[in-house]
N, C-alpha and C positions, 0 to 999 in steps of 0.2 A: 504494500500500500504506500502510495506517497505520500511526501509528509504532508503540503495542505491540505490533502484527504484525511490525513490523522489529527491536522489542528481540527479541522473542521466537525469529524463525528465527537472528537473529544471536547468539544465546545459546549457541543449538543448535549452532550450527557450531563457538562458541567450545571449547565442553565434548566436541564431535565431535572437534576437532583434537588437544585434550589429552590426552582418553584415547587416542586413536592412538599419540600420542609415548612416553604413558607405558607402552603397550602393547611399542613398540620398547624403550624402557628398561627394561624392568622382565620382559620373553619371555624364562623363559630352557626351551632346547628338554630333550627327554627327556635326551637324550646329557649337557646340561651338569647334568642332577640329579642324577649318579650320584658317589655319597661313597662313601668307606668299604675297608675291606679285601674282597679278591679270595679266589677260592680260586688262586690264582696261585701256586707257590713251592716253594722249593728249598730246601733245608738242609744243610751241609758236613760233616764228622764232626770238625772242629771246632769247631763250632757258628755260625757264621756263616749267618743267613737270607736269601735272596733274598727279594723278594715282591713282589706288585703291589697298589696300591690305587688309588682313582680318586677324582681332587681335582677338583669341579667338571666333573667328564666327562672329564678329562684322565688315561688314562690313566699311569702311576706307578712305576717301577721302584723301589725300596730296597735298601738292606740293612741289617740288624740287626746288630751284632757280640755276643759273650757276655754282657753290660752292658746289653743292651736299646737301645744307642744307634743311632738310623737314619740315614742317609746316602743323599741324591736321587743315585740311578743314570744314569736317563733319562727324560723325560717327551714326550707324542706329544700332537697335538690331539685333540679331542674325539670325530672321525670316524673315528679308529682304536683300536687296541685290542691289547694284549699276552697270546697264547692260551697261552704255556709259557714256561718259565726252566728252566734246566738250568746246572748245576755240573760241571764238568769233576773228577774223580776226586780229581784231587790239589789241588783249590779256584784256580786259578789260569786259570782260565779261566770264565768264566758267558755263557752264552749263551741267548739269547731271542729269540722270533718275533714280529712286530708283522705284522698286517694290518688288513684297514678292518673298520668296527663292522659295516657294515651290510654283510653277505658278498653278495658275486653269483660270476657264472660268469667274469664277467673283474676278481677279486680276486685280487691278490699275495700272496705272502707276503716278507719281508725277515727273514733270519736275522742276527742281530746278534750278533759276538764282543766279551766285555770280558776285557781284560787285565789281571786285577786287579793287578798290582804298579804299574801305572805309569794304571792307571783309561783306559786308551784303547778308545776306543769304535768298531769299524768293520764296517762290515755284511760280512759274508763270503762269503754268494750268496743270490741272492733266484728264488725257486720262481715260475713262471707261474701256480700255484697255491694253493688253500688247506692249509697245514700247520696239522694241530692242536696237535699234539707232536714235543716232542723230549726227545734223551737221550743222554749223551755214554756211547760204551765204557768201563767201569771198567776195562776194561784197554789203553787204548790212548786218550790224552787228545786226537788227533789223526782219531778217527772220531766222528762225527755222527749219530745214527740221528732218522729222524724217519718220522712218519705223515702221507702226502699223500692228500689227498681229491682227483677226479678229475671230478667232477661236483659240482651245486651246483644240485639239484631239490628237486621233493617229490613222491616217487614215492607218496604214497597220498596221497585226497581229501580227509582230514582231518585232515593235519601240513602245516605252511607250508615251505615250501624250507630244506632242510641239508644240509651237506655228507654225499656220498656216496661209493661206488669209493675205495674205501681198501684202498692197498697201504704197504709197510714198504718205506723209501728208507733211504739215509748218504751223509755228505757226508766228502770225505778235505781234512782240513784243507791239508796239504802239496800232496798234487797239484789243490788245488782242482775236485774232480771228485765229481757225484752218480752215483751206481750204485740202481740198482733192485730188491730184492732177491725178493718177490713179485709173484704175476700173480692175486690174487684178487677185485678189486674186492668188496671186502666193503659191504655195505649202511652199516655201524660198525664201526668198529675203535678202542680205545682202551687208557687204563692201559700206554703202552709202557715196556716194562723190556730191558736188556740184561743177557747172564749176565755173572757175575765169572770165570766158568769157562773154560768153552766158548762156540764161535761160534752162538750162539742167542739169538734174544730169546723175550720173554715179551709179550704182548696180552692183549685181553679183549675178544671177542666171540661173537657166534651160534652156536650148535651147528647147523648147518642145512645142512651136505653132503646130508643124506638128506632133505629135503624133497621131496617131492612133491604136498602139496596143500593147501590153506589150513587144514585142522585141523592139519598138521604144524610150519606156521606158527606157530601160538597154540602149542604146546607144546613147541617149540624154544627153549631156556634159554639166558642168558649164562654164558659159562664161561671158565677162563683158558687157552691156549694155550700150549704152548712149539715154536717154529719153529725148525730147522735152516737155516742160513744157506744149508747146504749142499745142501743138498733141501729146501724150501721144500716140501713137495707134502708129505713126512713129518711135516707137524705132529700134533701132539696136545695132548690133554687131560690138565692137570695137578691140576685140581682135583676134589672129587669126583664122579666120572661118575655117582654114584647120585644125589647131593643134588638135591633138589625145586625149592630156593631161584637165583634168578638169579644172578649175584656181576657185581660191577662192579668200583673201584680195587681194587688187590689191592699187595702187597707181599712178595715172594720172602726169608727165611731160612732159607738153606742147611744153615748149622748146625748148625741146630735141626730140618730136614727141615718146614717150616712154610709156611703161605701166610698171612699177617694180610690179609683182604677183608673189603669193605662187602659188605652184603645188607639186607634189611628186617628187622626186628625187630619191626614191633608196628604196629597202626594206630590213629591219634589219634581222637576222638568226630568229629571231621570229615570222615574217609574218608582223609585224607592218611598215607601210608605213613612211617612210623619208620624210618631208617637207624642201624646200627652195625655194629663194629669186630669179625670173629669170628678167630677163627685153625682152620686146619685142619692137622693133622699127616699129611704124606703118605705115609706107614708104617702107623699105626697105625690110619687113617683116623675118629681122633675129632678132634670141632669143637668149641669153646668160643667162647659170647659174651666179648669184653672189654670191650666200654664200654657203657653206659646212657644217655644223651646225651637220649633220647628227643627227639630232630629230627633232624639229619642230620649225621652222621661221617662223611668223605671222606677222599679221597687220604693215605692212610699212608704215611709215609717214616721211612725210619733216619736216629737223629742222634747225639750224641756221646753215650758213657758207655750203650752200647743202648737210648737213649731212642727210643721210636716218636712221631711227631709226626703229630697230625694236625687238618684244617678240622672246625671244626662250625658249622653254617650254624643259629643260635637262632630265625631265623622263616621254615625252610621251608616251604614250599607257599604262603605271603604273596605279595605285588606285590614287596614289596622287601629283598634280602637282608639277613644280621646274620652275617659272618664271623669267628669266634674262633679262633685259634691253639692247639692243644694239646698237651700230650704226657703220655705213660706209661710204665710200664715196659714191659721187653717180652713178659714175661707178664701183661700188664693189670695191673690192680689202680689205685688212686687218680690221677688224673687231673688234671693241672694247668697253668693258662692260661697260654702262653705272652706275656710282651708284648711288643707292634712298635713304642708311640708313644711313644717317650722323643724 
């Protein structure tokens, strides 16, 4: 071989080996691109925020105190993921689910108690399954309620694999014992709420007892539930059974006899649907918009002094989220960003 044939292949190899190296040094995979604030979170009625944000793909637990100051909770590698946070009634308890990013059928779940007085951190039982949600009894700081998914398909040809078979579970802190409280394997089940009241929670899912045929399918609406602990089979419809519109997170004021839920509002010059914040009076059965957001208002929660708090995601229907913290009165009216990064 001649020699600038030998500078030349040996060139090649040299420049082959480097960008190899710099390939290893410098890959970083999807899971470690992911920054920023979660719609993940909790808020105390002292104002105290739980939340999740993702450092480098590493999932992120915090908390805020009134001050805007944050405080590292817990942090997980890159291949897992933190799906809920939940605040025990009287703030003295916070608890959260961690499972793997990438869900399959033999995905765990790990339900994680913190003891806020003294910050100890210890897993309190862990599900053979996927948990999407949880949510401590407002009236009993010692029950657990959580929604477990049961499968982990993709029961139509053009949705990739999610969890599926979702029924309403609680976990008894003291007797550390899960109980099972529904037998309905729902397609989705979400938005779990416990009453302040009575033994009943609140979901939000498919109106689709009476289906019978795939046009009933397409016209079968999301809607909020209220289940009796006690007869489970007696659930019903709390929101309005006439309304056209789907409803998704949703948010119970008794009070006020009110439901504050997400639905569509409006759709963008791109076909991408508008999310906001409406309230509905279940008496009186008028709705009112409350927020304008024009992108996506989610999960509504009550916080200190009646403030409604809630996600608004600034570049929904994008590759990559923009999660902002909110809150309002709780008759709507002027809207103001909560901050997490002091």
């Amino acid at each position: 071989m001649k020699k600038p044939t030998i500078w030349i292949v040996s060139s090649i190899a040299i420049i082959t080996i480097g960008l190899v190296i710099l390939g290893f040094m410098f890959d970083v995979s999807e899971n470690e691109k992911q920054n920023g604030l979660t719609g993940i979170y909790d808020v105390t009625i002292d104002g105290i925020i739980a939340f999740v944000e993702f450092e480098q793909g590493k999932p992120s637990l915090y908390q805020s105190d009134k001050d805007g100051k944050k405080e590292l909770l817990a942090q997980f590698p890159v291949d897992q993921t933190i799906v809920d946070v939940s605040f025990s009634n009287d703030g003295q308890i916070l608890s959260y689910a961690v499972t793997d990013k990438e869900m399959d059928m033999d995905s765990n779940t790990e339900i994680h108690f913190i003891h806020m007085d003294t910050m100890q951190d210890e897993v309190a039982f862990t599900e053979n399954a996927i948990v999407t949600e949880i949510a401590f009894d407002p009236k009993d700081s010692s029950l657990l309620f959580y929604l477990r998914a049961d499968t982990f398909t993709n029961y139509s040809p053009i949705t990739g694999e999610r969890p599926h078979d979702f029924d309403v579970y609680s976990f008894k802190v003291d007797m550390k014992k899960s109980e099972r409280h529904t037998h309905m394997k729902k397609y989705a089940m979400s938005s779990l709420h416990v009453s302040s009241d009575d033994d009943t929670v609140f979901v939000q899912m498919t109106d689709d007892d009476d289906v019978q045929s795939a046009d009933d399918v397409f016209q079968a609406k999301q809607r909020i539930f209220q289940i009796p602990l006690s007869d489970p089979e007696e659930k019903e419809i709390i929101s309005d059974p006439s309304g056209h519109e789907d409803i998704y997170d949703f948010l119970i004021i008794p009070e006020r006899n009110e439901i504050i839920f997400q639905a569509v509002s409006g759709t963008k010059s791109n076909g991408i649907f508008q999310y906001d914040l409406f309230s509905f009076n279940y008496e009186t059965f008028e709705t009112e918009q409350l927020t304008t957001m024009r992108s996506n208002a989610s999960k509504p929660l009550r916080g200190p002094d009646d403030q409604i708090y809630f996600i608004v995601d600034r570049r929904f229907g994008e590759r990559q989220p923009d999660y902002h913290l909110y809150k309002m009165k709780i008759d709507g009216g002027e809207t103001m960003e909560v901050p997490l990064n002091h």
